[in-house]
C-alpha positions in Angstrom: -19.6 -4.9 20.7 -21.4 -7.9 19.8 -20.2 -10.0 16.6 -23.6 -9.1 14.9 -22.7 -5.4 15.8 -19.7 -4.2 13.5 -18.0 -1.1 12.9 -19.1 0.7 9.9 -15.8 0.3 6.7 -15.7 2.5 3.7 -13.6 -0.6 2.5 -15.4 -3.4 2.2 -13.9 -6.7 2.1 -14.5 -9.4 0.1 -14.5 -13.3 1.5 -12.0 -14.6 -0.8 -11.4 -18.2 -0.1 -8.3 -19.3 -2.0 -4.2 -18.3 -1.2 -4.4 -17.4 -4.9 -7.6 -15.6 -5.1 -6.0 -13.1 -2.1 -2.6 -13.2 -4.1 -4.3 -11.7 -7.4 -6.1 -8.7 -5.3 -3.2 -8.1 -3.2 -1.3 -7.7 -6.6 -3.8 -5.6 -8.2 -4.2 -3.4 -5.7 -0.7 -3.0 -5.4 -0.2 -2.1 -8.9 -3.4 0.6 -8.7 -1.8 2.0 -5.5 1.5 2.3 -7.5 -0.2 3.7 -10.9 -1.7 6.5 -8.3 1.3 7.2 -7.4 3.0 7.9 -10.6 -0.1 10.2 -11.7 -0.2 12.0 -8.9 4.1 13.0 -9.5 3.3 13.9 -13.1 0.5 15.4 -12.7 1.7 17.5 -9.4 5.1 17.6 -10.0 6.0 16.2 -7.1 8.1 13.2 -5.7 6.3 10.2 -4.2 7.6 7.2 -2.4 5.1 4.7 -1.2 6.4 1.4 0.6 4.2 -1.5 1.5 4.9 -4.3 3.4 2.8 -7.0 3.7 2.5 -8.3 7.5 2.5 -12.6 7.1 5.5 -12.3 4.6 7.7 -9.4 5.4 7.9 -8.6 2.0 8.5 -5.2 0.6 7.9 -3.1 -2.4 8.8 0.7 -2.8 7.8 2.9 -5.5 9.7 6.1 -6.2 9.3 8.4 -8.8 12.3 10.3 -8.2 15.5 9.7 -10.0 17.6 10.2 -6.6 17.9 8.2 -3.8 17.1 10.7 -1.0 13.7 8.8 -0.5 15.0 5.3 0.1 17.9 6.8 2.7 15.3 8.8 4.6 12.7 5.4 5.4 14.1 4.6 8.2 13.7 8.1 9.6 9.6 8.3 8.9 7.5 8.0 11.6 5.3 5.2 11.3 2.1 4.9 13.5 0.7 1.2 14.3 -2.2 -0.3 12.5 
């Protein structure tokens, strides 16, 4: 595949130039994903735990809606596929 040739994205990325410019989306986006989340338990009754970690900093954040700690324990047991 040639570099004029490229795979066809749903998500589209923007060409952000600055380290903060990236920090504010990643932050938005992270607080949307999150705000999903919580809907989607309300509004299905259901308990959600999304992690994200971001790749160049290692850091972590985990949402759960439930009260318990069930989710947390059970992380290290998910399957997780590769990028």
């Amino acid at each position: 595949m040639s570099k004029t040739e490229q795979k066809s994205s749903w998500v589209k990325k923007r060409r952000s130039e600055s380290s903060r410019a990236k920090s504010q989306q990643r932050q938005r986006r992270k607080s949307g994903l999150f705000k999903k989340a919580a809907e989607f338990s309300l509004e299905c009754e259901s308990d959600v735990v999304v992690a994200i970690r971001i790749r160049r900093t290692g850091q972590t954040y985990i949402f759960d809606s439930s009260s318990q700690e069930e989710w947390l324990e059970a992380l290290p047991r998910l399957v997780l596929y590769p990028p």
